[in-house]
Each structure stands twice: as structure tokens, then as C-alpha cells.
mmCIF entry with sequence, helices, sheets and N, C-alpha, C, O atoms, coordinates in Angstrom:
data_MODEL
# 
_entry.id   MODEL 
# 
_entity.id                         1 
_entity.type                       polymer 
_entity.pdbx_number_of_molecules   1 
# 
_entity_poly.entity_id                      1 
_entity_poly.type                           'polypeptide(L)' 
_entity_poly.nstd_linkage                   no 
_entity_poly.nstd_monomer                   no 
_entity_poly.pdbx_seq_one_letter_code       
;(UNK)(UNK)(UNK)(UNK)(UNK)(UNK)(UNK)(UNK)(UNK)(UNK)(UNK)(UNK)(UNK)(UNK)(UNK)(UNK)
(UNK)(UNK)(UNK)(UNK)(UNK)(UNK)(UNK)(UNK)(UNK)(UNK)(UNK)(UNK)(UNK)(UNK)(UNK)(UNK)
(UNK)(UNK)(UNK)(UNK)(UNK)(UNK)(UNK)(UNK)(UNK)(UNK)(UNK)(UNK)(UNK)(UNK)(UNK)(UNK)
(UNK)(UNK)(UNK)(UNK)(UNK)
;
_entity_poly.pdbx_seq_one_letter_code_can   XXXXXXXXXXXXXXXXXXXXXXXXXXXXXXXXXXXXXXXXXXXXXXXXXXXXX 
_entity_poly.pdbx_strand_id                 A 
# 
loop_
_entity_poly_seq.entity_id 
_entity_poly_seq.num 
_entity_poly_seq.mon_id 
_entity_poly_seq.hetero 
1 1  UNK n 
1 2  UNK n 
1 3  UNK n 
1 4  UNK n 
1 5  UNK n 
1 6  UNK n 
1 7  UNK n 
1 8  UNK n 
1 9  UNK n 
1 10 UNK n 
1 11 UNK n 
1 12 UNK n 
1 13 UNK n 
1 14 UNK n 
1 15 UNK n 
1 16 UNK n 
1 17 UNK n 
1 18 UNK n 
1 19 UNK n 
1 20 UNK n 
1 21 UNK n 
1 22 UNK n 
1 23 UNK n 
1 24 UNK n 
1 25 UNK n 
1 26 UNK n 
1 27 UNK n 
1 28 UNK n 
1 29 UNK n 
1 30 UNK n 
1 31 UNK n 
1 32 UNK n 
1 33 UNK n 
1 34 UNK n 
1 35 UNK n 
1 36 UNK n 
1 37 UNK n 
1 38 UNK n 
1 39 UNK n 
1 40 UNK n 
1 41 UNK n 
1 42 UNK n 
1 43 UNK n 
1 44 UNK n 
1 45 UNK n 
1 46 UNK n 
1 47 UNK n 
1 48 UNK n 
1 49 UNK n 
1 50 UNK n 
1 51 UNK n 
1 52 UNK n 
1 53 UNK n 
# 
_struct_asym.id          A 
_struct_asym.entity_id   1 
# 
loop_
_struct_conf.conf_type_id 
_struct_conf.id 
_struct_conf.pdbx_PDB_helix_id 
_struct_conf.beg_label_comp_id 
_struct_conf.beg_label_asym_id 
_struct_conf.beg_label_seq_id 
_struct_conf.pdbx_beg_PDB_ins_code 
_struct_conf.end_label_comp_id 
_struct_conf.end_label_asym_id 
_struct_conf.end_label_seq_id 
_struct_conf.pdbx_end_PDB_ins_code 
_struct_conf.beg_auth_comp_id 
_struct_conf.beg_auth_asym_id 
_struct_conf.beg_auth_seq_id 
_struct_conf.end_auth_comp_id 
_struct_conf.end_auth_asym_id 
_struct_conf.end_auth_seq_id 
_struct_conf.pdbx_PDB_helix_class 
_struct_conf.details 
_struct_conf.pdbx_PDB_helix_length 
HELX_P HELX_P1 AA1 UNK A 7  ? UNK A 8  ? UNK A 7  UNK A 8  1 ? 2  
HELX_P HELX_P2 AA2 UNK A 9  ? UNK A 13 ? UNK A 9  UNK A 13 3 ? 5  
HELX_P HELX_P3 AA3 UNK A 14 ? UNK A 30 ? UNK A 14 UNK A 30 1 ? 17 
HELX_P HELX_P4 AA4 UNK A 35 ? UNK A 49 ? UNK A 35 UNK A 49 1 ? 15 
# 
_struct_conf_type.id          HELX_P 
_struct_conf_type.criteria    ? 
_struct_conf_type.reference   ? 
# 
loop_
_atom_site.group_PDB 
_atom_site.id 
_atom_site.type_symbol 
_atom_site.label_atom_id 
_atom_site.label_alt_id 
_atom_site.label_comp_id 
_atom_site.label_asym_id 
_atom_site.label_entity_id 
_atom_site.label_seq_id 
_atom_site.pdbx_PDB_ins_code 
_atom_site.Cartn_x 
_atom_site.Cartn_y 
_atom_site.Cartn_z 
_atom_site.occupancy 
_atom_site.B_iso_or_equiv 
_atom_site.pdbx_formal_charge 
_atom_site.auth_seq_id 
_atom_site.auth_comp_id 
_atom_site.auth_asym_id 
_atom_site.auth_atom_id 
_atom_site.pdbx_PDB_model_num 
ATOM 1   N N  . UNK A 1 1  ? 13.190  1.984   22.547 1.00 0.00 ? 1  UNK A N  1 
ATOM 2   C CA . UNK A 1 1  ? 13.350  2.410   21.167 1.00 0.00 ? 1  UNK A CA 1 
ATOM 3   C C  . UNK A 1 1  ? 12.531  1.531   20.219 1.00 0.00 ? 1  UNK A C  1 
ATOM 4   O O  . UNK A 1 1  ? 11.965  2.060   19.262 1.00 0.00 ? 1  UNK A O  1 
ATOM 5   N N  . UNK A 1 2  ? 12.403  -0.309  20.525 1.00 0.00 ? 2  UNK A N  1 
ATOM 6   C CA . UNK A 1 2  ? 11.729  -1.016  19.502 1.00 0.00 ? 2  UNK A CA 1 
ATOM 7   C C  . UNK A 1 2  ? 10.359  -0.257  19.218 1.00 0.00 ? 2  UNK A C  1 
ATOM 8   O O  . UNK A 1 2  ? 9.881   0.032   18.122 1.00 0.00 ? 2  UNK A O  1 
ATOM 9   N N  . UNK A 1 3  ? 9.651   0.088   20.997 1.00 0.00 ? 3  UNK A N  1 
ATOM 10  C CA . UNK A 1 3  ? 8.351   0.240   20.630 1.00 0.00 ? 3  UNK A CA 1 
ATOM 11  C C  . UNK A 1 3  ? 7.793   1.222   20.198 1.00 0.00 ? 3  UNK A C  1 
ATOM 12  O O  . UNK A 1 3  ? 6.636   1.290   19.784 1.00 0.00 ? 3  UNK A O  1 
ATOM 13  N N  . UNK A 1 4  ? 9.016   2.510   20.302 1.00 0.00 ? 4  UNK A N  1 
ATOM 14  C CA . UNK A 1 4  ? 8.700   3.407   19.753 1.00 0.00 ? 4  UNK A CA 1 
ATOM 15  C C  . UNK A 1 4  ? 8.953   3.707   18.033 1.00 0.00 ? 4  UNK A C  1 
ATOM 16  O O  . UNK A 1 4  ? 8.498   4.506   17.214 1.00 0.00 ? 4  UNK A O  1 
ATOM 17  N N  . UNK A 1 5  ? 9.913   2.618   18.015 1.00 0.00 ? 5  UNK A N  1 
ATOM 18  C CA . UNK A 1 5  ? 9.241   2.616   15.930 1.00 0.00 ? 5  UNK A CA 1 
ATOM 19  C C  . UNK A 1 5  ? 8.615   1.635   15.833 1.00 0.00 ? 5  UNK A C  1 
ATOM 20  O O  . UNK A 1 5  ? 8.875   1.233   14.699 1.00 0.00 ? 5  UNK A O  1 
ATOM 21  N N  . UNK A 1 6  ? 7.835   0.853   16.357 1.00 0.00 ? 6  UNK A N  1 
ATOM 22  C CA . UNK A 1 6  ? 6.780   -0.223  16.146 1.00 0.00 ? 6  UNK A CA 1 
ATOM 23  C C  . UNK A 1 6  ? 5.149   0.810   16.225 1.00 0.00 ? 6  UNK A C  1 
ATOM 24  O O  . UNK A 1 6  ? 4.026   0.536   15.803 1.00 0.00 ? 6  UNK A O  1 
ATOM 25  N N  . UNK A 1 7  ? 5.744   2.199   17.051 1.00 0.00 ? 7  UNK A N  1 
ATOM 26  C CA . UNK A 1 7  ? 4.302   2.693   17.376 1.00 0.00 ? 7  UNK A CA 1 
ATOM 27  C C  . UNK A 1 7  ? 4.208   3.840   15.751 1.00 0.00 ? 7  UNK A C  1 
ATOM 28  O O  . UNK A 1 7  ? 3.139   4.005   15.163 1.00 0.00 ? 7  UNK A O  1 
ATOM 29  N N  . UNK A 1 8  ? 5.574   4.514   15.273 1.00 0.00 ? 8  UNK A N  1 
ATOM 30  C CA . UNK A 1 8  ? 5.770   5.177   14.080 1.00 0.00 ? 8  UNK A CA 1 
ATOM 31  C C  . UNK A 1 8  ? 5.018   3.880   12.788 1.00 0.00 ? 8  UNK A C  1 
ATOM 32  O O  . UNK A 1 8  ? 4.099   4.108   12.001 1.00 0.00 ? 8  UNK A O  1 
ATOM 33  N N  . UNK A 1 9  ? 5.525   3.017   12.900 1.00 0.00 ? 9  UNK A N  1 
ATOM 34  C CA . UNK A 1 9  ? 5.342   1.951   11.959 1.00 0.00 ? 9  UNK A CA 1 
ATOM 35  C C  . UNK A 1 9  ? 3.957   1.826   11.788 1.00 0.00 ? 9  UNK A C  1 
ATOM 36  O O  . UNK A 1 9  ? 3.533   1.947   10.638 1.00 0.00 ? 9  UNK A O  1 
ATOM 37  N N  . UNK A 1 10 ? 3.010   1.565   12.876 1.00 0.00 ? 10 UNK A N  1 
ATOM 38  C CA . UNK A 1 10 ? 1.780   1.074   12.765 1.00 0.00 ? 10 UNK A CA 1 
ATOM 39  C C  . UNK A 1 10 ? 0.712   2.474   12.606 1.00 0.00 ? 10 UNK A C  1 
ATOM 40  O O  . UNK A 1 10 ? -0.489  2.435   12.340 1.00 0.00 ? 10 UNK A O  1 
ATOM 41  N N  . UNK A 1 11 ? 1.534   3.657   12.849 1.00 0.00 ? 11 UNK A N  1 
ATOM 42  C CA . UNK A 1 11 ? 0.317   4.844   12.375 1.00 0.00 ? 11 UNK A CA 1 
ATOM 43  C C  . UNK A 1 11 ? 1.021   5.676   11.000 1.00 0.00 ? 11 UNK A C  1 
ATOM 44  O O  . UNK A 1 11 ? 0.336   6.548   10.466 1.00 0.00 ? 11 UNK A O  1 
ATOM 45  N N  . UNK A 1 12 ? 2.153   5.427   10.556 1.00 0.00 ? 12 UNK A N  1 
ATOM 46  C CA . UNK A 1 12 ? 2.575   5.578   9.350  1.00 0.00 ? 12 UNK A CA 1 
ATOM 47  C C  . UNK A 1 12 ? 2.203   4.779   8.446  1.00 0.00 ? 12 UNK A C  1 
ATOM 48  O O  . UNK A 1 12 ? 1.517   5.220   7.524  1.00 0.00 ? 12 UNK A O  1 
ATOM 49  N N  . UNK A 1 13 ? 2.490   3.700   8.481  1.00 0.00 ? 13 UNK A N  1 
ATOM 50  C CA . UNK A 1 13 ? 2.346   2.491   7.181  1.00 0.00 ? 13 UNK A CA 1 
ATOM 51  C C  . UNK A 1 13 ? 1.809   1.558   7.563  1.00 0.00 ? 13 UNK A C  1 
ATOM 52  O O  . UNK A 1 13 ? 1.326   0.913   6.633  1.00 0.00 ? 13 UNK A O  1 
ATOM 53  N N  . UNK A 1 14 ? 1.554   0.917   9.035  1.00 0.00 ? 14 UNK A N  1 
ATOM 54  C CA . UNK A 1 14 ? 0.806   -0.781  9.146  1.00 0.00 ? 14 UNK A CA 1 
ATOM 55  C C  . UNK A 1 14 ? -0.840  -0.518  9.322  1.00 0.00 ? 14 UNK A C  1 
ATOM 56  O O  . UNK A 1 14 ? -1.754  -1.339  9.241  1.00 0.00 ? 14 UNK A O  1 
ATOM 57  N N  . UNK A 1 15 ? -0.894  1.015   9.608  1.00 0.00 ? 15 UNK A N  1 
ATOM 58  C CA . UNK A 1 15 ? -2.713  0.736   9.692  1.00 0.00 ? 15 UNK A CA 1 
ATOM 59  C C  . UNK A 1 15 ? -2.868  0.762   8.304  1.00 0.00 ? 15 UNK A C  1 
ATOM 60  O O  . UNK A 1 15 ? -3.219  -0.287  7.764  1.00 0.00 ? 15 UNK A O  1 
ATOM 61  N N  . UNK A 1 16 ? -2.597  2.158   7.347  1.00 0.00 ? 16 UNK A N  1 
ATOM 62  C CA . UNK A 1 16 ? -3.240  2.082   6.036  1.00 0.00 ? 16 UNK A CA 1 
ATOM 63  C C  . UNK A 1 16 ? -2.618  0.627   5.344  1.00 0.00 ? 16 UNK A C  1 
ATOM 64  O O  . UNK A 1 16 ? -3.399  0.131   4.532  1.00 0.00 ? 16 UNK A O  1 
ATOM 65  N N  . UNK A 1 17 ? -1.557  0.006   5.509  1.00 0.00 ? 17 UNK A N  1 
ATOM 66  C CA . UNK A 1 17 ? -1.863  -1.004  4.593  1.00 0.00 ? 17 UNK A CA 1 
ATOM 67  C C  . UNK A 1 17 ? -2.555  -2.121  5.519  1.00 0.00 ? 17 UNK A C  1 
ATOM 68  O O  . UNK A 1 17 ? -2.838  -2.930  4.635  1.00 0.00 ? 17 UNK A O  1 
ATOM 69  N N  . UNK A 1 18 ? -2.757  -2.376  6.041  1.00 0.00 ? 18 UNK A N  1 
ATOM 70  C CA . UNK A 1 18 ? -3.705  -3.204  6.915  1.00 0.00 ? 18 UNK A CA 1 
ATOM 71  C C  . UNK A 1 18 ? -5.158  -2.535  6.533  1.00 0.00 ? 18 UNK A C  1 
ATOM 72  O O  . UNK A 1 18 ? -6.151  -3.241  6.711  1.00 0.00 ? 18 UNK A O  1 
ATOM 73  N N  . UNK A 1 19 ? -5.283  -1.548  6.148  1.00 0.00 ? 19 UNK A N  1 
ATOM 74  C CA . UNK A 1 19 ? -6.814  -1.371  6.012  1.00 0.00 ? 19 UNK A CA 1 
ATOM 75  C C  . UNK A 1 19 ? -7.299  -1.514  4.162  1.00 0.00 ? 19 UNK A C  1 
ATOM 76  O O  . UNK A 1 19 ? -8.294  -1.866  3.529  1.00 0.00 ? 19 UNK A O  1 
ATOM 77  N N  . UNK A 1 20 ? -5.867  -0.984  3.851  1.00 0.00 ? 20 UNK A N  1 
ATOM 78  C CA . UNK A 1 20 ? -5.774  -1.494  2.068  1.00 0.00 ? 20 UNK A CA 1 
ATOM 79  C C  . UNK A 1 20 ? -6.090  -3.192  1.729  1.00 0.00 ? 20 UNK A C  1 
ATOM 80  O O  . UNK A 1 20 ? -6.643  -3.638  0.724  1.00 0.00 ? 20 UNK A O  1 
ATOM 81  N N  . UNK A 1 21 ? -5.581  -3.917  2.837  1.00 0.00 ? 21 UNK A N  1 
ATOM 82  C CA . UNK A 1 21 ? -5.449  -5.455  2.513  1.00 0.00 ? 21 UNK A CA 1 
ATOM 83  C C  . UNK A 1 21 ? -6.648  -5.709  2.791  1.00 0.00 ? 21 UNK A C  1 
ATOM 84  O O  . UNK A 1 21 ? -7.234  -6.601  2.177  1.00 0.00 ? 21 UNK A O  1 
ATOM 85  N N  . UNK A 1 22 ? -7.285  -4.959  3.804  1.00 0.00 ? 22 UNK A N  1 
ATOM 86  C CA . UNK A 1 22 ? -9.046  -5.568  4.480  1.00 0.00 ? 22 UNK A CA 1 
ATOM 87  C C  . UNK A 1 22 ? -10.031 -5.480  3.389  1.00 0.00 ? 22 UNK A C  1 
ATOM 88  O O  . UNK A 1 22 ? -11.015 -6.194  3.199  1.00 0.00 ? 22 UNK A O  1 
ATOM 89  N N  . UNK A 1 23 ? -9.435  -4.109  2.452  1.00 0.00 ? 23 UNK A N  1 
ATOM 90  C CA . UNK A 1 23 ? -10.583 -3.638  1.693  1.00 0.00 ? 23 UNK A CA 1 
ATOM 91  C C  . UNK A 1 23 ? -10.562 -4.620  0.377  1.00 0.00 ? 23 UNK A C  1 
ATOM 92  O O  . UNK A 1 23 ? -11.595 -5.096  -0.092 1.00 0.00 ? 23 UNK A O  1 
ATOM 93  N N  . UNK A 1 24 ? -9.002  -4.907  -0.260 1.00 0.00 ? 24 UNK A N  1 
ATOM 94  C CA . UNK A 1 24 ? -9.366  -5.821  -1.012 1.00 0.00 ? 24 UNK A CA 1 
ATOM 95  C C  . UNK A 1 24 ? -9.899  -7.619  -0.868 1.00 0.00 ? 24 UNK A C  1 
ATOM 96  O O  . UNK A 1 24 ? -10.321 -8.517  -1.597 1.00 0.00 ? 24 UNK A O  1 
ATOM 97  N N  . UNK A 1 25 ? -9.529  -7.373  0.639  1.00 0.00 ? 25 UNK A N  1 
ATOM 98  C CA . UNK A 1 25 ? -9.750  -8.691  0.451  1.00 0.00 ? 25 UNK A CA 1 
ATOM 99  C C  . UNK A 1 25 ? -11.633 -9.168  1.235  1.00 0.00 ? 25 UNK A C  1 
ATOM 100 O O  . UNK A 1 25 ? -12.124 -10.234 1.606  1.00 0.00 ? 25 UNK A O  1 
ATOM 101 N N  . UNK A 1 26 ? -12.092 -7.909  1.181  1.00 0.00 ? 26 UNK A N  1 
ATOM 102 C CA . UNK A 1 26 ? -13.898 -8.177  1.400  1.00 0.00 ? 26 UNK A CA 1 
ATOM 103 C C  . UNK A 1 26 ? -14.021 -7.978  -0.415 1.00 0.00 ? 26 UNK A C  1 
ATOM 104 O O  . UNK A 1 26 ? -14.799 -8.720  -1.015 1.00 0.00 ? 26 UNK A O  1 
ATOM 105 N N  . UNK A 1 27 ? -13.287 -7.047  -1.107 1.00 0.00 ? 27 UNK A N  1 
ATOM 106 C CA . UNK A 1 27 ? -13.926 -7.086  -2.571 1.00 0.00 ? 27 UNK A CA 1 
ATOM 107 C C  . UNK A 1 27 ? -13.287 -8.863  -3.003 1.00 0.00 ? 27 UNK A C  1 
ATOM 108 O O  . UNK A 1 27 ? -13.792 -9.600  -3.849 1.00 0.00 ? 27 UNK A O  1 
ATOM 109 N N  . UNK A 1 28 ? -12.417 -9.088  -2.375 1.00 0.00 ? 28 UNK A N  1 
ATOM 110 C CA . UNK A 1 28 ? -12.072 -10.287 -2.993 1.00 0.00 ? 28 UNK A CA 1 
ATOM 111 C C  . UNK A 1 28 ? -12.888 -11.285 -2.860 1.00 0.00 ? 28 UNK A C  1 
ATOM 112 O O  . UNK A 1 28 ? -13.120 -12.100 -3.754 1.00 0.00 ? 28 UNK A O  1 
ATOM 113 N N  . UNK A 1 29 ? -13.481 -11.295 -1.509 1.00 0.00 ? 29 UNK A N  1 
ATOM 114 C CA . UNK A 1 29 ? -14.776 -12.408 -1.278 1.00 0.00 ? 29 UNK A CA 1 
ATOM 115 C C  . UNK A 1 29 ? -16.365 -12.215 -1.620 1.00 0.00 ? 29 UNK A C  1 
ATOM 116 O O  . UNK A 1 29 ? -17.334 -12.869 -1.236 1.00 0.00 ? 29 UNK A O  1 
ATOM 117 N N  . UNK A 1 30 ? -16.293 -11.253 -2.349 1.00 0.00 ? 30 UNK A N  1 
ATOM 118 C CA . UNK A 1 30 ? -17.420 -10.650 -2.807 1.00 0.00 ? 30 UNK A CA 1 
ATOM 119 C C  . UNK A 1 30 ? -17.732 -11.799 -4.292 1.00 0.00 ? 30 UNK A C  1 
ATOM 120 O O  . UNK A 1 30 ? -18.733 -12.423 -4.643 1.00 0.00 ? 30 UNK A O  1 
ATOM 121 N N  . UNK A 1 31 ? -16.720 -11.707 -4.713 1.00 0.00 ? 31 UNK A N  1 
ATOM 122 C CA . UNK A 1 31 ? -16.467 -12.847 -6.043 1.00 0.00 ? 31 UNK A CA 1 
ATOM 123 C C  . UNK A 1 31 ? -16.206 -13.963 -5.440 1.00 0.00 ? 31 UNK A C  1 
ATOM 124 O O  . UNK A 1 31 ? -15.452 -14.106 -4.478 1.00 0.00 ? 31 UNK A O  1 
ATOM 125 N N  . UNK A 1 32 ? -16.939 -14.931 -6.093 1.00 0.00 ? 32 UNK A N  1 
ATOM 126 C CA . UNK A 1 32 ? -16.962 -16.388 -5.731 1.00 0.00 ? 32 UNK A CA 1 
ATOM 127 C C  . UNK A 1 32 ? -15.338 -17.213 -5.658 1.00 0.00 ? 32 UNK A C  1 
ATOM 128 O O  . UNK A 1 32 ? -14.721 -17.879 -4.826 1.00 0.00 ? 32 UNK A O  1 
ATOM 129 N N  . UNK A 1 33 ? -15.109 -16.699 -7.086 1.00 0.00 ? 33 UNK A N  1 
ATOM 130 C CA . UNK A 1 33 ? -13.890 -17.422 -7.254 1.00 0.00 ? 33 UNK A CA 1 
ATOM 131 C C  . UNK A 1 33 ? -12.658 -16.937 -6.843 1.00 0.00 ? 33 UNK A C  1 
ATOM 132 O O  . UNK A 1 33 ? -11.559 -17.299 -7.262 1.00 0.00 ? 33 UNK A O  1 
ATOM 133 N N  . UNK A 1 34 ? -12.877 -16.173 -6.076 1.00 0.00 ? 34 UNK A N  1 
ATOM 134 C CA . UNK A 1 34 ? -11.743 -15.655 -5.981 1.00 0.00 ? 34 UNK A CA 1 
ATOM 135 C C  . UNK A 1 34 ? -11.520 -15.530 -4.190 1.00 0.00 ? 34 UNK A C  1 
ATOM 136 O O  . UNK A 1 34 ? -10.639 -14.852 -3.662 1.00 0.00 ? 34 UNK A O  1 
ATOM 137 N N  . UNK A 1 35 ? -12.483 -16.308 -3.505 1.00 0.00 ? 35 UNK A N  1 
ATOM 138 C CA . UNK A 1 35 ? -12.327 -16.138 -1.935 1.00 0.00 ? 35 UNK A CA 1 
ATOM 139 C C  . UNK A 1 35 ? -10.760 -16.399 -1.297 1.00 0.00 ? 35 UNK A C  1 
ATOM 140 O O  . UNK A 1 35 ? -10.085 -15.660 -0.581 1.00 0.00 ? 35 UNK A O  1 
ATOM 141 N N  . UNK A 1 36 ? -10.472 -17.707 -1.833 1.00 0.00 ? 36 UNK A N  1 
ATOM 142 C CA . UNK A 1 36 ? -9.190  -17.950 -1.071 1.00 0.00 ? 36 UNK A CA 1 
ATOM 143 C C  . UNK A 1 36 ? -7.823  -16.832 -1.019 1.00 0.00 ? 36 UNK A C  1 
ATOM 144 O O  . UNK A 1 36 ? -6.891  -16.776 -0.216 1.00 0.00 ? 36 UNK A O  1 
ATOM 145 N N  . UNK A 1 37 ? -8.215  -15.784 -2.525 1.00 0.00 ? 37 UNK A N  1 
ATOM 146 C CA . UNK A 1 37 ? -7.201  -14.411 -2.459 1.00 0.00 ? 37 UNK A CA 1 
ATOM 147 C C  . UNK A 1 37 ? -7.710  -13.420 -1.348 1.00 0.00 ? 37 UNK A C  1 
ATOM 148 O O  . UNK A 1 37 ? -7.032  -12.635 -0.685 1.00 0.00 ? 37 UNK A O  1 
ATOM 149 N N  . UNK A 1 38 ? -9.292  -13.680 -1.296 1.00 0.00 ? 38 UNK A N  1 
ATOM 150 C CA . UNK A 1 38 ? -9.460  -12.639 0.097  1.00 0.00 ? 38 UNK A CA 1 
ATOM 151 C C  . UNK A 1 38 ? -9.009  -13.167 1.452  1.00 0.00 ? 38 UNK A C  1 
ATOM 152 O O  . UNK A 1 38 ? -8.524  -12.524 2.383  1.00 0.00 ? 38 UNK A O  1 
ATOM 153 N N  . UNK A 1 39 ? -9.242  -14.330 1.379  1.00 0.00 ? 39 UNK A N  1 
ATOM 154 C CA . UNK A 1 39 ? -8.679  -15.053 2.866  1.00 0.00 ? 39 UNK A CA 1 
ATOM 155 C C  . UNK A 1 39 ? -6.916  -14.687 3.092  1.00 0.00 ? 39 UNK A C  1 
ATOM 156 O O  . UNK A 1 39 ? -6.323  -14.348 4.116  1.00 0.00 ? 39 UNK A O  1 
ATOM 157 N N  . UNK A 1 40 ? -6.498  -14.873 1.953  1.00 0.00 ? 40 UNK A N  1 
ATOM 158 C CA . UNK A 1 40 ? -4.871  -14.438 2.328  1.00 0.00 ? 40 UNK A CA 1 
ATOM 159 C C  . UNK A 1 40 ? -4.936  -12.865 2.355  1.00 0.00 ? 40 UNK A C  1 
ATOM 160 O O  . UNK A 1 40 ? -4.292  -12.232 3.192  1.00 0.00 ? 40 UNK A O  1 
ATOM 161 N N  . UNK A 1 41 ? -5.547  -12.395 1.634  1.00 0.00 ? 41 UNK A N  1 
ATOM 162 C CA . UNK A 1 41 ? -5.706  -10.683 1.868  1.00 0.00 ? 41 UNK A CA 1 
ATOM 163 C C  . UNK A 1 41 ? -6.078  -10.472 3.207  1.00 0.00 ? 41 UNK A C  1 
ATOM 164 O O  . UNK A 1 41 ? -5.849  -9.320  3.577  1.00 0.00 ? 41 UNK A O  1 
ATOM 165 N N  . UNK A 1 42 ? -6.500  -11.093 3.918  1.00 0.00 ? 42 UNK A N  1 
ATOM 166 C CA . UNK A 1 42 ? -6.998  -11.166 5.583  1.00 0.00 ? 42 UNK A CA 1 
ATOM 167 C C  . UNK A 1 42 ? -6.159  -11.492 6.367  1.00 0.00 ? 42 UNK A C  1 
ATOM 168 O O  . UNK A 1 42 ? -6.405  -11.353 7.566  1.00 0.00 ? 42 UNK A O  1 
ATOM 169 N N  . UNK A 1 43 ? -5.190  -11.907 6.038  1.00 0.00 ? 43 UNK A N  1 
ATOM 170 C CA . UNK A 1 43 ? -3.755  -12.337 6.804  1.00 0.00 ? 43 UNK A CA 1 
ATOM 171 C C  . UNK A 1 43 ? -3.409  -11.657 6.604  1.00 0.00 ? 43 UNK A C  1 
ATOM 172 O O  . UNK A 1 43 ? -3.522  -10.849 7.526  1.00 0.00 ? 43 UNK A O  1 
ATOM 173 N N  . UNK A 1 44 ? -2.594  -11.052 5.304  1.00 0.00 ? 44 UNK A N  1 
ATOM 174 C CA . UNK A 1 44 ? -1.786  -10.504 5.249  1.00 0.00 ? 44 UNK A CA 1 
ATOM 175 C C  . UNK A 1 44 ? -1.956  -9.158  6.281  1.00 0.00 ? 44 UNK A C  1 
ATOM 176 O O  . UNK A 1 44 ? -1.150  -8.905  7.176  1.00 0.00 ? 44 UNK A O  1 
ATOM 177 N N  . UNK A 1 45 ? -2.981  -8.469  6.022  1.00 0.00 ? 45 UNK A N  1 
ATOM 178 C CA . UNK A 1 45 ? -3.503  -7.404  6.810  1.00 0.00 ? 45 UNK A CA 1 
ATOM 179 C C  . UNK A 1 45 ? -3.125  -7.368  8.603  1.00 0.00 ? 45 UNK A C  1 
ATOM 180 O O  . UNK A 1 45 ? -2.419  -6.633  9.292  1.00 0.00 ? 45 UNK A O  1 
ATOM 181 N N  . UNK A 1 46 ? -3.891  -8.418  8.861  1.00 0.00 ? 46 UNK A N  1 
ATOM 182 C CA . UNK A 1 46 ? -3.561  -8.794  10.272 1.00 0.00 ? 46 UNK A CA 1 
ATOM 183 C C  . UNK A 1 46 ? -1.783  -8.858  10.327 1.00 0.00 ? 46 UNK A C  1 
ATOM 184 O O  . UNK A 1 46 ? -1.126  -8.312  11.213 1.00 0.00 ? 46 UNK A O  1 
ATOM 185 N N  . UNK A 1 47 ? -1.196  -9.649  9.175  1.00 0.00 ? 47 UNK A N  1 
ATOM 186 C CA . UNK A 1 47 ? 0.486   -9.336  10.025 1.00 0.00 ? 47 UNK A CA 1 
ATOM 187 C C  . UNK A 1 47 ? 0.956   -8.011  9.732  1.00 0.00 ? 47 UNK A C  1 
ATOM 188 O O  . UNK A 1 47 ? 2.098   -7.690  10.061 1.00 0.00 ? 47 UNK A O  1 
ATOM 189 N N  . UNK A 1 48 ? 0.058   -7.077  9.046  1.00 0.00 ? 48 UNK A N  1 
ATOM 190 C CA . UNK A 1 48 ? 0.375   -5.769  8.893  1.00 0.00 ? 48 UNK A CA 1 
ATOM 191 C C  . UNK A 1 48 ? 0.332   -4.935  9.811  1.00 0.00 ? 48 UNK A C  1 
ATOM 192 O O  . UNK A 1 48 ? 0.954   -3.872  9.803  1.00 0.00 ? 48 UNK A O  1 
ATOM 193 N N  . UNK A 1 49 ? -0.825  -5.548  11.206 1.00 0.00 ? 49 UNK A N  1 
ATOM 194 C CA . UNK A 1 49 ? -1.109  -4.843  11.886 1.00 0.00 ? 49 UNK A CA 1 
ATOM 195 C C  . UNK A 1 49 ? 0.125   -4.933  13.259 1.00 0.00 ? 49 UNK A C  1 
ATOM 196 O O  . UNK A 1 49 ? 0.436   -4.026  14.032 1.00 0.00 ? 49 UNK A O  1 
ATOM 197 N N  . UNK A 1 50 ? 0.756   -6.641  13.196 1.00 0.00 ? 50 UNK A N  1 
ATOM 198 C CA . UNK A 1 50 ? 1.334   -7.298  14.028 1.00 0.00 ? 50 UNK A CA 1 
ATOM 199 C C  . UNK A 1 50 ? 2.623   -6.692  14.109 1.00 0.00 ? 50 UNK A C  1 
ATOM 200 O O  . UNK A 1 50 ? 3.656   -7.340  13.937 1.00 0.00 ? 50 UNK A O  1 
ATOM 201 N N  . UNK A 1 51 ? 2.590   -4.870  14.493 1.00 0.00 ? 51 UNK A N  1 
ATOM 202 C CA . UNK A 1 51 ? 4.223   -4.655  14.710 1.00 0.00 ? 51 UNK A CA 1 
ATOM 203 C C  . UNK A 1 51 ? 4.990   -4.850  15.396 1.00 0.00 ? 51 UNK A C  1 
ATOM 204 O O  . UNK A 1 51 ? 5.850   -3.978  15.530 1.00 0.00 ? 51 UNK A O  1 
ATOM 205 N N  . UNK A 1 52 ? 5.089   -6.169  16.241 1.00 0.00 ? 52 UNK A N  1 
ATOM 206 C CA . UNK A 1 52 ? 6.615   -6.675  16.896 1.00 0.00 ? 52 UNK A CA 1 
ATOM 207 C C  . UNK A 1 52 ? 7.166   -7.162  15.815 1.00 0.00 ? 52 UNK A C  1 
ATOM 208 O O  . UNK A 1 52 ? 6.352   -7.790  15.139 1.00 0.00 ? 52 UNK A O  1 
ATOM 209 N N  . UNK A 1 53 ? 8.528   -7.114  15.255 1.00 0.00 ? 53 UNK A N  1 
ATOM 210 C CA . UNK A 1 53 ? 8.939   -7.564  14.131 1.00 0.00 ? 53 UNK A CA 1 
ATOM 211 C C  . UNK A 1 53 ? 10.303  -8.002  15.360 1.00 0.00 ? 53 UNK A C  1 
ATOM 212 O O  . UNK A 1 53 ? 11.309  -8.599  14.979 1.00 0.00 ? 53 UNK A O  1 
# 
């Protein structure tokens, strides 16, 4: 049962926001000052993707 809402989870809601977090966080490193918000935008994404909860 876990893996089967871990597999609902990650094609409902953890890819698009995992791909929402990727996108802001390449516009985030695009701006100088603002890299270290893309670097956490790059995590965050990745534990978006990480559905064993």
C-alpha cells in the first residue's frame, strides 16, 4: 500500500512540483544574487522527488 501512494504521489504532485522547484531555481541562478535561493530550490525539488516519506 506505502508504494502504491508513494507511486500516486510522485506522478500526481512530486514530479510537477519537483519540476516547478528545478525551474525556479535555474531562473534563480541565472541572477547573481540570488544563487543560494536556487541552490535550496534544488533541494527542495530533489526531496520532492524523494517519495519514501
Amino acid at each position: 500500500m506505502r508504494i502504491l501512494l508513494n507511486v500516486i504521489w510522485l506522478v500526481f504532485g512530486g514530479f510537477w512540483l519537483a519540476l516547478g522547484y528545478f525551474a525556479a531555481g535555474i531562473i534563480c541562478c541565472i541572477l547573481i544574487i540570488t544563487i543560494p535561493f536556487g541552490i535550496a530550490a534544488f533541494r527542495i525539488g530533489i526531496y520532492a522527488l524523494w517519495a519514501v516519506r
